[in-house]
N, CA, C and O atoms as CSV, one atom per row, in Angstrom:
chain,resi,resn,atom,element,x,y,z
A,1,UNK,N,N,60.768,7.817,-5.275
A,1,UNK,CA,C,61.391,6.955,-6.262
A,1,UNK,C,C,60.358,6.010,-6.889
A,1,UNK,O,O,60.260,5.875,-8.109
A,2,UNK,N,N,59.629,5.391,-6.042
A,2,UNK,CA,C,58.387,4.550,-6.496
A,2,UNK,C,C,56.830,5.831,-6.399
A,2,UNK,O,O,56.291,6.445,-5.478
A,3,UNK,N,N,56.650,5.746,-7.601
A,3,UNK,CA,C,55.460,6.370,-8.088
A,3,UNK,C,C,54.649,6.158,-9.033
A,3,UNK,O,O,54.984,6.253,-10.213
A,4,UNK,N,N,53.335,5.807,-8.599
A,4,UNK,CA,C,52.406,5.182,-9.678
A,4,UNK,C,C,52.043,6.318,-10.259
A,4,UNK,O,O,51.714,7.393,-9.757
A,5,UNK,N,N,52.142,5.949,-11.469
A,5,UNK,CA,C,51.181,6.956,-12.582
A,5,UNK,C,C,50.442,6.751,-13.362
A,5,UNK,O,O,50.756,5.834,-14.121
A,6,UNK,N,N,49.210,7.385,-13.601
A,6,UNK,CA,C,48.265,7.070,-14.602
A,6,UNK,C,C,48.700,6.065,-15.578
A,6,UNK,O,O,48.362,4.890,-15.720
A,7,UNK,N,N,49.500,6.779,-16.195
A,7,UNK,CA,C,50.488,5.765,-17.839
A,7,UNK,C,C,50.391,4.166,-17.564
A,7,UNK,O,O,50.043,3.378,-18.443
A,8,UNK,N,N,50.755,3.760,-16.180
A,8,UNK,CA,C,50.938,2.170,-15.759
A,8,UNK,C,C,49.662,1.530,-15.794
A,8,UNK,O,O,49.596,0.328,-15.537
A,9,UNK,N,N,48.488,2.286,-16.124
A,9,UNK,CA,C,47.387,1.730,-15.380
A,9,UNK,C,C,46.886,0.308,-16.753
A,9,UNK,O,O,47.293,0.349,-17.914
A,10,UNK,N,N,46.155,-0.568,-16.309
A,10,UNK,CA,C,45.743,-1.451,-17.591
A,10,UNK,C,C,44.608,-1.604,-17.763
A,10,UNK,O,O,44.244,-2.341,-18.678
A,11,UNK,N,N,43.549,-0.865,-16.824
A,11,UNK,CA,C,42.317,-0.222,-16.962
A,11,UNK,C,C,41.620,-1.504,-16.520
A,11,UNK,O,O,40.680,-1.871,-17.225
A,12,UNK,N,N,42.024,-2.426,-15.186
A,12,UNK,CA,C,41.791,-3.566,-15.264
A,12,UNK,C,C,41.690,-2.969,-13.456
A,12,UNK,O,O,42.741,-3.079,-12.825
A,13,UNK,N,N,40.517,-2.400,-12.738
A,13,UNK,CA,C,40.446,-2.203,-11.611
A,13,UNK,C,C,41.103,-3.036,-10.623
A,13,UNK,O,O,42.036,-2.482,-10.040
A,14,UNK,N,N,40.848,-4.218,-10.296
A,14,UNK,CA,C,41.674,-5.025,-9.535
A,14,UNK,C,C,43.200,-5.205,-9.590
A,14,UNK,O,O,43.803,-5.283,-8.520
A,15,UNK,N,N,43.969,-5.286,-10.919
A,15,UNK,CA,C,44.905,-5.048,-11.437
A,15,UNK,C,C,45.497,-3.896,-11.190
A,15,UNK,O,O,46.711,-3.695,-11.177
A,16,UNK,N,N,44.800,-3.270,-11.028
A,16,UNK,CA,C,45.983,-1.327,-11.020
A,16,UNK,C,C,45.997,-1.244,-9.517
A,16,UNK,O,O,47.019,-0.854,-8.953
A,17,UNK,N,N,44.813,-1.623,-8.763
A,17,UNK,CA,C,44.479,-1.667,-7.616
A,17,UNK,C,C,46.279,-2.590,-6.448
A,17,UNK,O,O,46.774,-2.378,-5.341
A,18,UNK,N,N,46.494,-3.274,-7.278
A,18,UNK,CA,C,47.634,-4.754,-7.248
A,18,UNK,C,C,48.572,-3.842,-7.469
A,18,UNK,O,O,49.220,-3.405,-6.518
A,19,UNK,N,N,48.732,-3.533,-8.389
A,19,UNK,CA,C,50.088,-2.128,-9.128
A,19,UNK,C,C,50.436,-1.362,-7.542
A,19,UNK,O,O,51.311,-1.508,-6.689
A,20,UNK,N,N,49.390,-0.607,-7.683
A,20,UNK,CA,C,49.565,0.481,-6.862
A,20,UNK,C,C,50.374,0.191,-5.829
A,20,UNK,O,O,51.397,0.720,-5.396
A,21,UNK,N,N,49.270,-1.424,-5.278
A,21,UNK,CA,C,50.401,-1.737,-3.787
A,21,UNK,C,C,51.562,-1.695,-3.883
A,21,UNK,O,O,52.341,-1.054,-3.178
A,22,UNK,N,N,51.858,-2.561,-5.007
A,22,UNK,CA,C,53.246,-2.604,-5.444
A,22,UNK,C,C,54.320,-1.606,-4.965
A,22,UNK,O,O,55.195,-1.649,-4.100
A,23,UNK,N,N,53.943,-0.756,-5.801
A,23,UNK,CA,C,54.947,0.630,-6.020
A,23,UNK,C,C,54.671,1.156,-4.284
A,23,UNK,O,O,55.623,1.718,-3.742
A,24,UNK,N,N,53.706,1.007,-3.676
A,24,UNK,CA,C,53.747,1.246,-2.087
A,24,UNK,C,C,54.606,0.872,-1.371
A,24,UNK,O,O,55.433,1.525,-0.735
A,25,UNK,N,N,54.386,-0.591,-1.472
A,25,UNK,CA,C,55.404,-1.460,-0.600
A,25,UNK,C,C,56.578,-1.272,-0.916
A,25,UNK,O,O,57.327,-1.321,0.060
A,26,UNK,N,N,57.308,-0.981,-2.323
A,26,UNK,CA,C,58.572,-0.837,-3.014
A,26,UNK,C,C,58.641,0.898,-2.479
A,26,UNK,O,O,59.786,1.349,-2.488
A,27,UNK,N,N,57.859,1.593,-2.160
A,27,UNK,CA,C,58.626,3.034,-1.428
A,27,UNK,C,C,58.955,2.685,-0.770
A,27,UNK,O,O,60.171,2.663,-0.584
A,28,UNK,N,N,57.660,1.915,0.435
A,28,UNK,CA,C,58.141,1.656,2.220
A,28,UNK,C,C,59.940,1.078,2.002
A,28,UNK,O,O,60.765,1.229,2.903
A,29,UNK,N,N,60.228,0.519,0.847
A,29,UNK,CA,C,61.056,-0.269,1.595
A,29,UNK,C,C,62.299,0.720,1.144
A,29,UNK,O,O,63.324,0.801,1.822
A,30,UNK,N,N,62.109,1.412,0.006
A,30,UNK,CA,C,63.222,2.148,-0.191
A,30,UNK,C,C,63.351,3.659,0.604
A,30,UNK,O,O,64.231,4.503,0.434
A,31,UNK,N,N,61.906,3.727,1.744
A,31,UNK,CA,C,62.361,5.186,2.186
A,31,UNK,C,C,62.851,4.471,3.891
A,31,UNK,O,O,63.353,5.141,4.793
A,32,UNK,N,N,62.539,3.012,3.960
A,32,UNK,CA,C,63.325,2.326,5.390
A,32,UNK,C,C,64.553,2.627,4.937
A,32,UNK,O,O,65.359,3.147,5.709
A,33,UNK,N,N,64.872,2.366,3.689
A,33,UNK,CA,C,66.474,2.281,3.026
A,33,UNK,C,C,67.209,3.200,3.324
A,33,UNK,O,O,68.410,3.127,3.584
A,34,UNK,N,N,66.480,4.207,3.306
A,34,UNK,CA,C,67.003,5.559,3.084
A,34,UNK,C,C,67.145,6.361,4.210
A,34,UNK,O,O,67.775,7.409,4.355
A,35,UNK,N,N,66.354,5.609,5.116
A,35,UNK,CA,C,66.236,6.472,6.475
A,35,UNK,C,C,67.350,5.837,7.466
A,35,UNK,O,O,67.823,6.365,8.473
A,36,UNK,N,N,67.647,4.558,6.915
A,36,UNK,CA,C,68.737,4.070,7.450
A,36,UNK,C,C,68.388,2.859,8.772
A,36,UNK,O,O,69.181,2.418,9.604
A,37,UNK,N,N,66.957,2.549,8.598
A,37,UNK,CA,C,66.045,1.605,9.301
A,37,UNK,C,C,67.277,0.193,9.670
A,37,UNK,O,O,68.207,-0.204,8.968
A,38,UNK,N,N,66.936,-0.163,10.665
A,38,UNK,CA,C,67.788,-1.344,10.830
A,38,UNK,C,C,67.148,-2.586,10.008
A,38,UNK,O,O,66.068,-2.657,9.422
A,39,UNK,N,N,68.245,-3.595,10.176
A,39,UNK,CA,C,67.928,-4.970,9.119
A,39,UNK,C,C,66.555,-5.509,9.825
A,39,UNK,O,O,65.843,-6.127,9.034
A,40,UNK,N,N,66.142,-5.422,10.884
A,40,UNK,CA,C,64.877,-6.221,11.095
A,40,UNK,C,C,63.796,-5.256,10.473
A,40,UNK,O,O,62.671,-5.662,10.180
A,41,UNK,N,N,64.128,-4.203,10.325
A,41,UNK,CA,C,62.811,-3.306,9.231
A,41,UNK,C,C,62.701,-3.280,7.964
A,41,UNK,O,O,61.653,-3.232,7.321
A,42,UNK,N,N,63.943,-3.317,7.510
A,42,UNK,CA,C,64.075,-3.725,6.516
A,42,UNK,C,C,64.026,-5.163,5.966
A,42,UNK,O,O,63.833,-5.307,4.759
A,43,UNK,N,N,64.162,-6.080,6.645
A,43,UNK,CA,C,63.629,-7.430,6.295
A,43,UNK,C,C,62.676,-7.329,6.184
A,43,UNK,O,O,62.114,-7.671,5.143
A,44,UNK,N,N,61.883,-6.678,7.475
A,44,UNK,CA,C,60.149,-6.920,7.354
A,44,UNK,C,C,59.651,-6.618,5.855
A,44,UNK,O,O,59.045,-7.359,5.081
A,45,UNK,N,N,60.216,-4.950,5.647
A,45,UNK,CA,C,59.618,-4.572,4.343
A,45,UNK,C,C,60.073,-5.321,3.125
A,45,UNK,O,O,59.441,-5.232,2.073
A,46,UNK,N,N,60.937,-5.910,3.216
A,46,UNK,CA,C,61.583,-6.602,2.071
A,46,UNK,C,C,60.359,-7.890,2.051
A,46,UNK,O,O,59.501,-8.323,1.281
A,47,UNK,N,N,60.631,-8.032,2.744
A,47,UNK,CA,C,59.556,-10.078,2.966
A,47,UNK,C,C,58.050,-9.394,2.684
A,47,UNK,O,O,57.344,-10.328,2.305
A,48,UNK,N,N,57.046,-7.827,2.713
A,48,UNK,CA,C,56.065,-7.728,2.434
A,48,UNK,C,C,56.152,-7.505,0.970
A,48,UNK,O,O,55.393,-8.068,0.181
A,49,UNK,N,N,56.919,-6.826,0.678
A,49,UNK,CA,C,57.288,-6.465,-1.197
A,49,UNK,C,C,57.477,-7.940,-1.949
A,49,UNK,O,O,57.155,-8.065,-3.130
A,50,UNK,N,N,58.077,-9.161,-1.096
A,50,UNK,CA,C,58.450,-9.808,-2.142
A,50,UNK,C,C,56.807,-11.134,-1.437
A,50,UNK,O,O,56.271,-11.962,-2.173
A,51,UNK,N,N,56.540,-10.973,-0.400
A,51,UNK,CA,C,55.407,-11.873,-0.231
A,51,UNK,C,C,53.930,-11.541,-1.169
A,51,UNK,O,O,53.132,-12.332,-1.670
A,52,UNK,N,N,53.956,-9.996,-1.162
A,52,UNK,CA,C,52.515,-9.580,-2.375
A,52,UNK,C,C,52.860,-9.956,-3.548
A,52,UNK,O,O,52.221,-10.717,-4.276
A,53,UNK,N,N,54.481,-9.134,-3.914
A,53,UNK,CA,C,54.415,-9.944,-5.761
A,53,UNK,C,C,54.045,-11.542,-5.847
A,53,UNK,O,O,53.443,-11.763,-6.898
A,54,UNK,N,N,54.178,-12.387,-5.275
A,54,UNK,CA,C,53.703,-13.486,-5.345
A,54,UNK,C,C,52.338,-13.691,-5.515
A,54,UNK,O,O,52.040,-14.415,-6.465
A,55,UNK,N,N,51.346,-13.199,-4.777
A,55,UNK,CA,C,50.358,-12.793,-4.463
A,55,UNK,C,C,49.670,-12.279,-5.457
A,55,UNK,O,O,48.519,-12.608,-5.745
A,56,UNK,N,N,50.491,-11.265,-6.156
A,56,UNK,CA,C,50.022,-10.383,-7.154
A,56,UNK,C,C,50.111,-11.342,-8.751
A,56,UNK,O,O,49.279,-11.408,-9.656
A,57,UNK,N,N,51.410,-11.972,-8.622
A,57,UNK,CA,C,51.634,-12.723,-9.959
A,57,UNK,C,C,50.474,-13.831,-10.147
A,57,UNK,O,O,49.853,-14.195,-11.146
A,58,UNK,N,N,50.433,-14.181,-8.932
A,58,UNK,CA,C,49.458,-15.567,-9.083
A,58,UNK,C,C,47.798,-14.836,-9.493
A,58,UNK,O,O,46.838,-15.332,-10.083
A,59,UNK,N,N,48.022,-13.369,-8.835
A,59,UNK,CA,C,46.333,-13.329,-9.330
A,59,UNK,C,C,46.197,-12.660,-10.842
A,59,UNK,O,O,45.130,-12.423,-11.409
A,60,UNK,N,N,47.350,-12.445,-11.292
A,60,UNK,CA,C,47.363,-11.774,-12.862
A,60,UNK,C,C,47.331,-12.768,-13.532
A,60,UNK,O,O,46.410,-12.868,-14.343
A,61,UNK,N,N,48.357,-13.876,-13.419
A,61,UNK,CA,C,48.349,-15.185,-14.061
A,61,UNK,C,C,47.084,-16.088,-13.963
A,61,UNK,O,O,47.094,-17.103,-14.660
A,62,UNK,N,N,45.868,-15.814,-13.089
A,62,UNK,CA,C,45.244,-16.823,-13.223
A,62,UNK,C,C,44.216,-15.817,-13.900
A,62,UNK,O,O,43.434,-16.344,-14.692
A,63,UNK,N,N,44.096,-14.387,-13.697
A,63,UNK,CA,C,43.425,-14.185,-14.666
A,63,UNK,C,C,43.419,-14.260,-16.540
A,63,UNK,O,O,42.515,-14.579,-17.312
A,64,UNK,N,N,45.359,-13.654,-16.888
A,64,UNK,CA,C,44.957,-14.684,-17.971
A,64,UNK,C,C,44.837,-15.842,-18.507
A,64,UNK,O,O,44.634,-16.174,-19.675
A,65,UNK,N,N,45.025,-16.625,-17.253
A,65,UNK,CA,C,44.367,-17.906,-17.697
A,65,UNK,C,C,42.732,-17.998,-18.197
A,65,UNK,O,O,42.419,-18.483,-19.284
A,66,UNK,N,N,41.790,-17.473,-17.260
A,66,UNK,CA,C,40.711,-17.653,-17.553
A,66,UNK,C,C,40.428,-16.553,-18.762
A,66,UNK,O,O,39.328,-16.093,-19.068
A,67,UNK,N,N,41.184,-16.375,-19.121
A,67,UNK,CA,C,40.591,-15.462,-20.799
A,67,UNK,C,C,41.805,-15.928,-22.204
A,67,UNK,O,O,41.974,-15.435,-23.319
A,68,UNK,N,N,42.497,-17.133,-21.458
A,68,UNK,CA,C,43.293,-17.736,-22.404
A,68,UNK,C,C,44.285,-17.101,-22.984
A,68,UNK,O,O,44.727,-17.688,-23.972
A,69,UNK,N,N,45.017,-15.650,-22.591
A,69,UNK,CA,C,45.779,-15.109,-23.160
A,69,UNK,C,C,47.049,-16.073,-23.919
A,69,UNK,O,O,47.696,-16.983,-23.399
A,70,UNK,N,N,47.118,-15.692,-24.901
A,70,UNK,CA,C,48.116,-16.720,-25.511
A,70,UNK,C,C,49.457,-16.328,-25.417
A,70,UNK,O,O,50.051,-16.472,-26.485
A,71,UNK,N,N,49.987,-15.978,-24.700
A,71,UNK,CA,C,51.229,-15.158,-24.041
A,71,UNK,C,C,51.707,-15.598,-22.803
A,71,UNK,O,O,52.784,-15.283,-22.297
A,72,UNK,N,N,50.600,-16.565,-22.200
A,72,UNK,CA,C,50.643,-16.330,-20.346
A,72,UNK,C,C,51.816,-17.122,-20.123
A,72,UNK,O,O,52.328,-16.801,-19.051
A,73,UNK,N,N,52.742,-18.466,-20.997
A,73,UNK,CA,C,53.784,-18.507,-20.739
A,73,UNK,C,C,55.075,-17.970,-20.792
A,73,UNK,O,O,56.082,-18.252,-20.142
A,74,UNK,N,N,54.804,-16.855,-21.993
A,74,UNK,CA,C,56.225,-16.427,-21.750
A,74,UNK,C,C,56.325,-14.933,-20.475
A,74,UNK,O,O,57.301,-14.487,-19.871
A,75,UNK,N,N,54.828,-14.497,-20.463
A,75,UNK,CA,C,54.436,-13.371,-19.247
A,75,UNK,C,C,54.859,-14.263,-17.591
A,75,UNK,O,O,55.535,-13.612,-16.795
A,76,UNK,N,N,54.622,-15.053,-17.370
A,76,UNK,CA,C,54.734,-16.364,-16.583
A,76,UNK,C,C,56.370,-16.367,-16.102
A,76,UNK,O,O,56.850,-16.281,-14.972
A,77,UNK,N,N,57.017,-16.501,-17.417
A,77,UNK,CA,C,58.599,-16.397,-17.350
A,77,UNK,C,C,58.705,-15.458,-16.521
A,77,UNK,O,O,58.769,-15.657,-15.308
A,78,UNK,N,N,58.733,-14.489,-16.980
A,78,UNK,CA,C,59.157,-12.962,-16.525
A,78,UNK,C,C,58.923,-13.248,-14.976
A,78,UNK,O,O,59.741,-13.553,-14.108
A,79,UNK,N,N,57.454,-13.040,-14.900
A,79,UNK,CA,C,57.427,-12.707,-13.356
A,79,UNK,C,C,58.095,-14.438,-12.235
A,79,UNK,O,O,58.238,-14.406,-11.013
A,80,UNK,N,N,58.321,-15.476,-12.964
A,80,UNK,CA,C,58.903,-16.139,-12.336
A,80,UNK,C,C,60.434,-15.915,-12.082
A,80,UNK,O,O,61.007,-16.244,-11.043
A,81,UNK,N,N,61.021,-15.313,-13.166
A,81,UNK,CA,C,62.336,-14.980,-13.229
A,81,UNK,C,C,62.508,-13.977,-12.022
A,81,UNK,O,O,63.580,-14.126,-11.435
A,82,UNK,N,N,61.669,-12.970,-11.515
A,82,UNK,CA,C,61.901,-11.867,-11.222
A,82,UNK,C,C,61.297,-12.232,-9.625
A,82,UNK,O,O,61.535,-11.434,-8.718
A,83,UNK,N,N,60.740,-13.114,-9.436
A,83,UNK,CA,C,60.522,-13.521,-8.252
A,83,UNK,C,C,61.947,-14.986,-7.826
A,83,UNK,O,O,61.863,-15.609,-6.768
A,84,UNK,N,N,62.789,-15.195,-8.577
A,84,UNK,CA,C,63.657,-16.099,-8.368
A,84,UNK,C,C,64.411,-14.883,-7.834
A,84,UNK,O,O,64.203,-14.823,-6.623
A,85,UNK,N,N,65.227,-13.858,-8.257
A,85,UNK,CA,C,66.042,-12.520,-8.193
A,85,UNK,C,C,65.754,-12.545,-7.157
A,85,UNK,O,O,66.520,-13.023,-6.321
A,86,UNK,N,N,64.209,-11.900,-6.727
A,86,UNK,CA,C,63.817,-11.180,-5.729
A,86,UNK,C,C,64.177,-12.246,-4.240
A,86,UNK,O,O,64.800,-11.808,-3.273
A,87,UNK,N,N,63.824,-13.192,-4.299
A,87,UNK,CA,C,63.818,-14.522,-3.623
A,87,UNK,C,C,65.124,-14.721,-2.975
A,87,UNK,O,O,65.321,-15.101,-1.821
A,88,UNK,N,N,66.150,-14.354,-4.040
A,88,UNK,CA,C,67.689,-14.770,-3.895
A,88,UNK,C,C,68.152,-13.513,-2.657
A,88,UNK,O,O,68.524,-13.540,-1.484
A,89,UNK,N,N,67.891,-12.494,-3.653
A,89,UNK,CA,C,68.282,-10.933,-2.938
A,89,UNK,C,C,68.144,-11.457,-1.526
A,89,UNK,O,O,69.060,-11.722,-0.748
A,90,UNK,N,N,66.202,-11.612,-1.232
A,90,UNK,CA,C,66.294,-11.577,0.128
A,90,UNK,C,C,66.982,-12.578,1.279
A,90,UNK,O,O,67.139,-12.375,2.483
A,91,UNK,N,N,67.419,-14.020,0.257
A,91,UNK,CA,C,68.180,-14.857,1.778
A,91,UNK,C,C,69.456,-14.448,1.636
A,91,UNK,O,O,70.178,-14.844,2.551
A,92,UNK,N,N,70.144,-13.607,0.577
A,92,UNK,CA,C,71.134,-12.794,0.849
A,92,UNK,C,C,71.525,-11.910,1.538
A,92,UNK,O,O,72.671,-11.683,1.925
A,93,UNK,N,N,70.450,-11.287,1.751
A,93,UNK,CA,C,70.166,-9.530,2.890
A,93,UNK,C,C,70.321,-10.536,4.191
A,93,UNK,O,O,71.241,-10.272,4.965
A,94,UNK,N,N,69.431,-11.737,4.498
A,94,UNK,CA,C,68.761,-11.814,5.846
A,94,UNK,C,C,69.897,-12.586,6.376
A,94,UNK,O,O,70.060,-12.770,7.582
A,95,UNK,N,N,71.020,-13.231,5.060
A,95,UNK,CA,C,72.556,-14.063,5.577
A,95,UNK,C,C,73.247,-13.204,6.118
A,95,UNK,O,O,74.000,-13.489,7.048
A,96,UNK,N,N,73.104,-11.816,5.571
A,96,UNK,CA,C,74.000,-10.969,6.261
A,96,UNK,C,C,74.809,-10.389,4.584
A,96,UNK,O,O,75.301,-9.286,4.341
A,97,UNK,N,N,74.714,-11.336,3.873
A,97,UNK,CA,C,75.739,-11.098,2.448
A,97,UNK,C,C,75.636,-9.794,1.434
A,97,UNK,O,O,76.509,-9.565,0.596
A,98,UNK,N,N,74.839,-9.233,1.555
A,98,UNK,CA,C,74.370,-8.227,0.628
A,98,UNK,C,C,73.796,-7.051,1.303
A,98,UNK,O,O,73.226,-7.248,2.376
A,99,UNK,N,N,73.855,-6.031,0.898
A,99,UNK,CA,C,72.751,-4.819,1.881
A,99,UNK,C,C,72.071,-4.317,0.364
A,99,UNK,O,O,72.314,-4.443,-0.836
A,100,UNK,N,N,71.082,-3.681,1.236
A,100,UNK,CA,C,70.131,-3.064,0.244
A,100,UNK,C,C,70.482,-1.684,0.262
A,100,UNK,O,O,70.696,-0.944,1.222
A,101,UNK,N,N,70.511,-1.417,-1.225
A,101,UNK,CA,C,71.404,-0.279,-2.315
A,101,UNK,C,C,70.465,0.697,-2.874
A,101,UNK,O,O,69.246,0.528,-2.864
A,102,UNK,N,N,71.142,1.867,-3.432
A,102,UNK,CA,C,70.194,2.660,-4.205
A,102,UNK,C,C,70.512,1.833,-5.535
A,102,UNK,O,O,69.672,2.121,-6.388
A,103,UNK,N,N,71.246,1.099,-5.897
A,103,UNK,CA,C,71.224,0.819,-7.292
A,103,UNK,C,C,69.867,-0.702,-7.502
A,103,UNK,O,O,69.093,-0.979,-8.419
A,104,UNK,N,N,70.220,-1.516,-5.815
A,104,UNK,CA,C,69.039,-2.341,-5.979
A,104,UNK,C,C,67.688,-1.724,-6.077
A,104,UNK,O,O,66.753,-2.316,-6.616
A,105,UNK,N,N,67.570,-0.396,-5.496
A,105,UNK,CA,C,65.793,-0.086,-5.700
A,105,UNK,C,C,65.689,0.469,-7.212
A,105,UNK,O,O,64.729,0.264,-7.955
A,106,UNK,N,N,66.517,0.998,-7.443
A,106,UNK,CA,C,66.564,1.108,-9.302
A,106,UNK,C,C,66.563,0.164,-9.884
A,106,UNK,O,O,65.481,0.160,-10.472
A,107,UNK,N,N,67.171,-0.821,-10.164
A,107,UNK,CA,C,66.575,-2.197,-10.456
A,107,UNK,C,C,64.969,-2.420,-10.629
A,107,UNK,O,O,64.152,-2.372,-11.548
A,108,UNK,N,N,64.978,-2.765,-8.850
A,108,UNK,CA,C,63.201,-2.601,-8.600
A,108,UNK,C,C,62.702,-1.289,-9.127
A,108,UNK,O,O,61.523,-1.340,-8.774
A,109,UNK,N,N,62.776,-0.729,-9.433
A,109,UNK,CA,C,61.692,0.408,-9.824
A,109,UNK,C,C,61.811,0.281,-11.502
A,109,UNK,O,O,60.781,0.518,-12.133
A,110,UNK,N,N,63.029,-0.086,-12.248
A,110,UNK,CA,C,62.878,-0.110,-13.438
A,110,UNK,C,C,61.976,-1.409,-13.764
A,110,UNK,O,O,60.976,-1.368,-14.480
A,111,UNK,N,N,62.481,-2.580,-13.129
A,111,UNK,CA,C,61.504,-3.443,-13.639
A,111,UNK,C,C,60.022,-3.276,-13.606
A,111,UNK,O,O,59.178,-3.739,-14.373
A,112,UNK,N,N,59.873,-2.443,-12.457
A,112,UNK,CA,C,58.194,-2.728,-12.387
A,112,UNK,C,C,57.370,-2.151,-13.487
A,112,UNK,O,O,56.357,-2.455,-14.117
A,113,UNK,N,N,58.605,-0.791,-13.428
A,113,UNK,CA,C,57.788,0.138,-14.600
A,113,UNK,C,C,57.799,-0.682,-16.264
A,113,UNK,O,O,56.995,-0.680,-17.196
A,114,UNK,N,N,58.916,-1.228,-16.076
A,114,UNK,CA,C,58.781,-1.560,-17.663
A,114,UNK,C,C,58.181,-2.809,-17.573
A,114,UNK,O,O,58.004,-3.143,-18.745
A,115,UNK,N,N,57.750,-3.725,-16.813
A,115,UNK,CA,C,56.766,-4.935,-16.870
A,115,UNK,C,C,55.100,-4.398,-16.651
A,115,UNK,O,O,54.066,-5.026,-16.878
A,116,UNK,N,N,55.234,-3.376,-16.266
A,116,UNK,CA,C,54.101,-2.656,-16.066
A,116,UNK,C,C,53.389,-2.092,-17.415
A,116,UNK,O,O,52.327,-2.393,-17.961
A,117,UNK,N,N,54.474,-1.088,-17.752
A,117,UNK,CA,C,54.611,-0.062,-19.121
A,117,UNK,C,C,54.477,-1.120,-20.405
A,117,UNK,O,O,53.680,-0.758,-21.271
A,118,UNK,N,N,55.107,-2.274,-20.608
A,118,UNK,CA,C,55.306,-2.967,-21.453
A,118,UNK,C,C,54.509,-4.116,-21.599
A,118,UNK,O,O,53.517,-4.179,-22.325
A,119,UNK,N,N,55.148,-5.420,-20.595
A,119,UNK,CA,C,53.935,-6.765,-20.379
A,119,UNK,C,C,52.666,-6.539,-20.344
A,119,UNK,O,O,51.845,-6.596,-21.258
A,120,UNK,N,N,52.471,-6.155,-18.711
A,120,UNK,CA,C,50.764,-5.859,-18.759
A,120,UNK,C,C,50.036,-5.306,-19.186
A,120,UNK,O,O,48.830,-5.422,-18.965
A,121,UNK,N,N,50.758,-4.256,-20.199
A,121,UNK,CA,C,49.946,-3.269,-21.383
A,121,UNK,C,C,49.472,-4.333,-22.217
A,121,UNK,O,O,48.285,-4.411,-22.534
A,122,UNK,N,N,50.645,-5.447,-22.718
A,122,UNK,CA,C,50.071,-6.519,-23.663
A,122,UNK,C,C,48.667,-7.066,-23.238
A,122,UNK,O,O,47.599,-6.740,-23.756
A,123,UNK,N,N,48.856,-8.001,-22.149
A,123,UNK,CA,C,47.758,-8.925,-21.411
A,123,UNK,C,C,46.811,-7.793,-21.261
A,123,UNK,O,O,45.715,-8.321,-21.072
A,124,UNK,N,N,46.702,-6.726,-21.251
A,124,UNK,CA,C,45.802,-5.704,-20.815
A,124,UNK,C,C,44.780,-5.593,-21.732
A,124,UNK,O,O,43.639,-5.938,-21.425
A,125,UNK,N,N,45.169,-4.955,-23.307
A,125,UNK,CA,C,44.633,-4.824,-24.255
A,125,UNK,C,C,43.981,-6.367,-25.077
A,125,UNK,O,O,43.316,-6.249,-26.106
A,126,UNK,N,N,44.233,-7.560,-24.560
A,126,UNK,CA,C,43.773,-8.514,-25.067
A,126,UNK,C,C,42.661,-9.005,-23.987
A,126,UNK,O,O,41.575,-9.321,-24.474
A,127,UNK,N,N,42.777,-9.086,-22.860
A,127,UNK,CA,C,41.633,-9.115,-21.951
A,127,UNK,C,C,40.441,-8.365,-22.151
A,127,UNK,O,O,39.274,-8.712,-22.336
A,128,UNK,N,N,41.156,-6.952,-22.051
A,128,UNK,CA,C,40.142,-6.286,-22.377
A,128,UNK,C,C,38.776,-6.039,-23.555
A,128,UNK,O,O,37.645,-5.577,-23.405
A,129,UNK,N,N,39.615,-6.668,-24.919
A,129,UNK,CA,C,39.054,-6.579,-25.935
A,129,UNK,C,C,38.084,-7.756,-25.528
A,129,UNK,O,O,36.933,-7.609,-25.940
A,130,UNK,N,N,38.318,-8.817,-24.845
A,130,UNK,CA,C,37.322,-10.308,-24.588
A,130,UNK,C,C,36.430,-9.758,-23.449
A,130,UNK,O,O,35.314,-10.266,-23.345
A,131,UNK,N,N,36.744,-8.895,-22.683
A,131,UNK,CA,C,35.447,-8.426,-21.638
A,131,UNK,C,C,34.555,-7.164,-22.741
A,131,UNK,O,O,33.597,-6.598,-22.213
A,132,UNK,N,N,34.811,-6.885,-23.818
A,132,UNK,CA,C,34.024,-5.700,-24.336
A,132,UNK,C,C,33.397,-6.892,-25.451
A,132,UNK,O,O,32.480,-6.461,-26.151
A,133,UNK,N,N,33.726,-8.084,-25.644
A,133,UNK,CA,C,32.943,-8.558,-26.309
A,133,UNK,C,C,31.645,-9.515,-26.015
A,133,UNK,O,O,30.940,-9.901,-26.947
């Protein structure tokens, strides 16, 4: 279900390198899902998926900071929005209130791809043009 593909990449080594985990950690947690892993495995994997995007946002965001992308607040939004979601989901799972769904890893898998496919294509092509100059 989670699969990196060439297409996502932003030709930004460290960056795709970040991706990749991504879509890793987002299998682990949807093939625990699937295998029918109990809630303490699935917490675990849930709390590593949502502890890297943090991880990951802060190191995309500070890179376009240092190349001034003029976008980085409304790019900023997004991944804050999507780490509030993610945030919520999990003290929901770990209350007991919610279980983890095939429709929640579709969710997760659409967003990544299209913040992937879409956002970081933006920030991608403008970085890039300032490291070739």
């Amino acid at each position: 279900m989670f699969e990196w593909k060439p297409e996502y990449s932003v030709q930004i080594p460290e960056i795709d390198a970040q991706h990749q985990r991504l879509f890793g950690l987002a299998s682990n947690l949807h093939e625990a899902m699937a295998q029918g892993k109990g809630k303490t495995v699935l917490e675990q994997s849930l709390a590593q998926l949502v502890d890297y995007t943090k991880v990951h946002f802060a190191a995309e965001e500070q890179f376009m900071g240092k190349y001034r992308y003029p976008e980085i607040a409304a790019h900023k939004a997004q991944h804050d929005q999507l780490t509030a979601q993610v945030i919520e989901l999990q003290k929901e799972f770990s209350a007991g209130n919610t279980m983890l769904t095939v429709s929640l890893m579709t969710f997760l898998k659409n967003w990544l791809e299209h913040h992937i496919a879409r956002s970081d294509q933006q920030y991608s092509v403008y970085i890039r043009s300032k490291l070739a100059a």
